[in-house]
N, C-alpha and C positions, 0 to 999 in steps of 0.2 A: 494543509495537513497540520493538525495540532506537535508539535515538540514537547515531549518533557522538558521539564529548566534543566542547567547546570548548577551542580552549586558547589562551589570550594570550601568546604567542609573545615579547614586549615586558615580560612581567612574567619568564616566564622569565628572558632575558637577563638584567634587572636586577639578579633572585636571584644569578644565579652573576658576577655584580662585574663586569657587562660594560656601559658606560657607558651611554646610549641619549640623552643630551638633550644641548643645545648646553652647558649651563653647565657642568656633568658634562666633558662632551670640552673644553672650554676651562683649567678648571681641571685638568686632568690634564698637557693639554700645557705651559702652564705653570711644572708640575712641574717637567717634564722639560726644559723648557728652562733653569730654573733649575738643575737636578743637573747640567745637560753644559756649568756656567760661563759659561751665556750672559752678557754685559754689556751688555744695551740695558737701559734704564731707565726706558723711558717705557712703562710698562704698562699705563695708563690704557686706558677702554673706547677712548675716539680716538683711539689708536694706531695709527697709518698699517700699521704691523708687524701687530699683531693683526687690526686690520682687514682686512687682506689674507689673513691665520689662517683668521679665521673665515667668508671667501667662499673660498676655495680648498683649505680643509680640514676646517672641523668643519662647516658644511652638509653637504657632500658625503659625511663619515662619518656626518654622521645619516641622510641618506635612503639608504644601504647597509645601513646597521642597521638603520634601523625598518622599511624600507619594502620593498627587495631580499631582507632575509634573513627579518624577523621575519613580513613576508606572502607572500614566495613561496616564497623556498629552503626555510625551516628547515617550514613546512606539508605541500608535496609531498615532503617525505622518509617520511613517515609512509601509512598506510593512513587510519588512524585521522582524519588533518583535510587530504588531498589533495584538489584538486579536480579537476574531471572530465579530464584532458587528463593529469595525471600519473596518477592511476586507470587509466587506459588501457593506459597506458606498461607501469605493473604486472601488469596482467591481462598483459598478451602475455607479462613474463616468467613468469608463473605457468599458462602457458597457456589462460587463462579468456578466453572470448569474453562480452565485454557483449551484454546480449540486447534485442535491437529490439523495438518495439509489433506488432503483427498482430490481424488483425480474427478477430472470432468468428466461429464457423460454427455451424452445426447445423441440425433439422428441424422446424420449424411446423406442427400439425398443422392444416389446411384442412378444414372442416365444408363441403359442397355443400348449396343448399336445395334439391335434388330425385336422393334417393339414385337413383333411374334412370338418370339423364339422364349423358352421359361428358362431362365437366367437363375444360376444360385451364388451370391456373395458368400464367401469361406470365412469362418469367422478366422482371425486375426489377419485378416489382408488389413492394409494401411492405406492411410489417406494422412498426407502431409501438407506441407506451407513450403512457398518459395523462403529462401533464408531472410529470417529476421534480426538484424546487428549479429549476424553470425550463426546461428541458431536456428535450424529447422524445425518444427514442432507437428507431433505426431501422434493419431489416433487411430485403434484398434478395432477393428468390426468383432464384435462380446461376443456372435453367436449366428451358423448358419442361416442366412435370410433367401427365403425364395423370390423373385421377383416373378410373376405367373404371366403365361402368355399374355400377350396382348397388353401387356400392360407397360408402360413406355419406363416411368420412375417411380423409386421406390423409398421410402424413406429408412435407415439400414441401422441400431443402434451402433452405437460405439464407447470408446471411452480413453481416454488418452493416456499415453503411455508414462508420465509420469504424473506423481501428483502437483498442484499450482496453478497458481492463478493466473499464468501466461497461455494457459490453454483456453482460456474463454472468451476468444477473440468472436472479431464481428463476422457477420456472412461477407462469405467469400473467400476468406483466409485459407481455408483449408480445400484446396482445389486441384492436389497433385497425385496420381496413381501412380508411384513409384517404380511398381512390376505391374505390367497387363496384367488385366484380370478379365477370362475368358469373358465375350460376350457382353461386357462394360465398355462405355465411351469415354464416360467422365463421373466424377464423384464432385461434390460439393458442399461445404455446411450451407446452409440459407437461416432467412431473420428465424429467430423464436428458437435454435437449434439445441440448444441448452437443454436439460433437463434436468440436472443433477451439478451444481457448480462446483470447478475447483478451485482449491484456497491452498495459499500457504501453511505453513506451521504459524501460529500467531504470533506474532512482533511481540519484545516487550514494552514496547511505547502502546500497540496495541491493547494487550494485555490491562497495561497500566489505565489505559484511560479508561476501560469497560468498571475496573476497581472504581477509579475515579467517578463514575456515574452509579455505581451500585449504591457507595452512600446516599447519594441525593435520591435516588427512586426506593428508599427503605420504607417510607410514608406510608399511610393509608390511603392515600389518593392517588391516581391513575393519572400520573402527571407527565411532560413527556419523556423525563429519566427514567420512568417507570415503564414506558413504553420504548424507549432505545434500551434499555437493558433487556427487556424480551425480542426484538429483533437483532441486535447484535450477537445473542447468542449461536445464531446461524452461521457458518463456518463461509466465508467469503464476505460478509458482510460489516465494515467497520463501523464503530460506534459515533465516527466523525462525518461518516458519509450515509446520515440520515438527516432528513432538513421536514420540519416540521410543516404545518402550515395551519394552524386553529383559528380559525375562522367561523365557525358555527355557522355557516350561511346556509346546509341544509336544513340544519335544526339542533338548536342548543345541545352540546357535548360532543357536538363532532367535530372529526380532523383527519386531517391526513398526513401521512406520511412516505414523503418522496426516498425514493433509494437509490446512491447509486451508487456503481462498480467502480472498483479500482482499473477493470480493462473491462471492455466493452460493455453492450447494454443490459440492462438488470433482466435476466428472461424472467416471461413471464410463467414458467413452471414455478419458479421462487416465491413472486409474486401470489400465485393462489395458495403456496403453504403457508405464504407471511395471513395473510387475509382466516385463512382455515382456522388455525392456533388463534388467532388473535380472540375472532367473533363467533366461530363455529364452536370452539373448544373452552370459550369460557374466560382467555387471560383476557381480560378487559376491566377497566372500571364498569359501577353500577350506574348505569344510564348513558354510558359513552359507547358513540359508533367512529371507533378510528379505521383506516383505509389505507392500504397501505397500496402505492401506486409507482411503477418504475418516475424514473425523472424524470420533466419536458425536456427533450430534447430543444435546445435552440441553433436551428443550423447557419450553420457559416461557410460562405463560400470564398475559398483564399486562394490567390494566386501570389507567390512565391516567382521573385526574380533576383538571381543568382550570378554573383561574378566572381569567374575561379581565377587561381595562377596561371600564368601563363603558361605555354609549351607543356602542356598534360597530353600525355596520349588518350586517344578515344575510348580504352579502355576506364584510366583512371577518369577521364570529365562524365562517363554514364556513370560508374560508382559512388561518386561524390555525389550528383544530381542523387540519385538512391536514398542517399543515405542522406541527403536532406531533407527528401519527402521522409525517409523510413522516420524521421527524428519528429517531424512536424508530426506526421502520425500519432507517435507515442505522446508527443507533450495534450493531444486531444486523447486519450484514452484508448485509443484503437488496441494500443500494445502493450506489455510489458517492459517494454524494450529501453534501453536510453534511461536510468533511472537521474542523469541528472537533468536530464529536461521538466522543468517544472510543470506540472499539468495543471490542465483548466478546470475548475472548479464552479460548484454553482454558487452565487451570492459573494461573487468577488468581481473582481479589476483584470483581464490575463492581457499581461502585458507583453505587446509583440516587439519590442526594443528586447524586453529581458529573454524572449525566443531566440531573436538573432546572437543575441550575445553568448546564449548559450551554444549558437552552435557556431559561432565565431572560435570559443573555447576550444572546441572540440575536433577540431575540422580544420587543419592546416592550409587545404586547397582552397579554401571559400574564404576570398578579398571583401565582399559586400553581399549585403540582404540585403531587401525592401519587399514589406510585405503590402497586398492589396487587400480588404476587408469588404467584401458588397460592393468593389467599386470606390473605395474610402483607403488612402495611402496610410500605410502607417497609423490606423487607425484601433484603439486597443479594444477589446471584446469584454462588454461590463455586463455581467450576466444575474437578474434575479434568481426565481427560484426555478432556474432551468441549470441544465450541464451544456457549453458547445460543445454541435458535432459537426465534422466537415461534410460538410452534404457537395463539396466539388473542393479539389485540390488540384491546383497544376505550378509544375516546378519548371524553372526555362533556366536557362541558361544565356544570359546576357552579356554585349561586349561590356567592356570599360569606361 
């Protein structure tokens, strides 16, 4: 994930000879009063004269410098270390809209316990997740759905109760009926359940980089800045988690374009609006066929062996186990959850030393990790232009 810099804006100044502290501005002015003939003589720090100097002049230049220029002025000139309200400022001129939070949508599919029987889902009945690092997560049935006799399952819309990107978890997540609901056995998302993505309110690191690419895609070519600036503008989708792939191997000016989510996988309802807009409606260069295609999945099957404190009741060594998978989970994308677990990325190194350690950090009961990879100990996950995903995870619990 890209970082903006830091920058010390107060070291700057100092570099290029620009005074910044009271003894500094004292001893200048000084100077200066000495070069233009002054003849007071009493220079002493008690000097009625200085003293008056330095409450009517050189405080007053320091908190213009330190404080006026080197934390507000000279920061919001920049993309790079502005903060939200100059960010703004810039997007309108760069014509970029910040992109709001919005809730997820999609369809639950509802199992009847009597495929005879014509079953109706009430709209707002709920369908939840067992607890996620704390955290139950919850969606809404939009609007009365009939399931007709004979008919076993149904696919039901919904939409989740608040808005954010933690709701667009993978199938299976959401598989709890919290109250019976007459006539239902079980509810469940399954793959593709998506339909409508939710997102956060947009970052300002996020914000900032989308800026940061509008310059470079201003051109008259259909370059690929000019093409992550039209699909980053879709509200779930960041402008770091697009991976290009130009190749021409169908036929001179084509490309593709991998996407993937901050939590689970890119659905493909997203997917044919990227596709629609792109080539149906026209944003495209002249002679290019670009493609926009969720990510390869590259799966990974990892086993996890775990050695806790000793003398834990049974209650705390299943909790801990949990929440080692719940952590392993979030650092592959499954979740939201754990934001300091580093997650895996396509066109990098995911280093399972830095897994453990993170949850070494974190997790007071757990003495020792060791991770399995395909069969491969400790083995790190070096991924082209694919995202790992756990296609098997198991967590044990081992002696000492």
């Amino acid at each position: 994930m890209s970082k903006r810099p830091t920058v010390d804006f107060v070291d700057v100044l100092e570099r290029e000879g620009v005074a910044t502290d009271s003894a500094t501005l004292e001893a200048n002015l000084r100077d200066d009063v000495k070069a233009a003939g002054s003849k007071i003589s009493n220079d002493s720090s008690m000097s009625p004269f200085w003293r008056w100097v330095r409450a009517a002049v050189t405080s007053p230049a320091v908190w213009l410098i330190r404080v006026l220029l080197a934390e507000h002025v000279l920061p919001n000139m920049f993309v790079a270390t502005a903060n939200r309200w100059s960010l703004e400022l810039k997007a309108w001129e760069l014509n970029v809209t910040p992109k709001g939070k919005t809730k997820t949508q999609g369809l639950i599919t509802f199992t009847k316990a009597n495929a005879p029987d014509e079953t109706t889902v009430k709209a707002g009945s709920v369908v939840q997740t067992l607890p996620i690092d704390g955290v139950v997560f919850k969606v809404m049935v939009t609007e009365d759905t009939v399931i007709p006799a004979n008919v076993l399952t149904q696919k039901v819309p919904v939409e989740a109760e608040q808005a954010g990107a933690a709701f667009n978890l993978p199938a299976g997540y959401f598989n709890v009926l919290p109250e019976e609901l007459p006539g239902i056995a079980a509810a469940v998302n399954e793959p593709e359940w998506i339909t409508e993505l939710g997102a956060n309110e947009e970052t300002d690191e996020e914000l900032a980089l989308r800026l940061q690419n509008q310059f470079t895609s201003s051109g008259n070519w259909h370059i690929d800045d000019a093409y992550r600036a039209v699909i980053s503008s879709v509200a779930g989708i960041r402008s770091d988690n697009i991976f290009f792939e130009n190749t021409g191997h169908v036929d001179p000016g084509t490309a593709t374009a991998f996407i993937l989510m901050e939590v689970g996988p890119t659905p493909a309802k997203v997917i044919d609006q990227l596709n629609h807009h792109i080539m149906t409606l026209g944003h495209h260069g002249h002679g290019d066929v670009l493609t926009c295609k969720p990510i390869i999945d590259q799966p990974v099957n990892l086993e996890c062996e775990v050695v806790l404190a000793p003398n834990l009741t049974t209650e705390e060594t299943e909790a801990a186990i949990n929440e080692v998978e719940a952590r392993i989970r979030a650092a592959f994308r499954e979740t939201e959850a754990y934001p300091v677990m580093t997650r895996a990325k396509p066109q990098s190194r995911f280093s399972l030393s830095q897994m453990g350690t993170e949850i070494h950090n974190n997790m007071r009961h757990v003495e020792s990790v060791r991770f399995v990879v395909d069969g491969n100990i400790q083995k790190d996950i070096v991924s082209a232009l694919q995202q790992p995903r756990l296609q098997s995870l198991s967590v044990l619990e081992v002696a000492s």
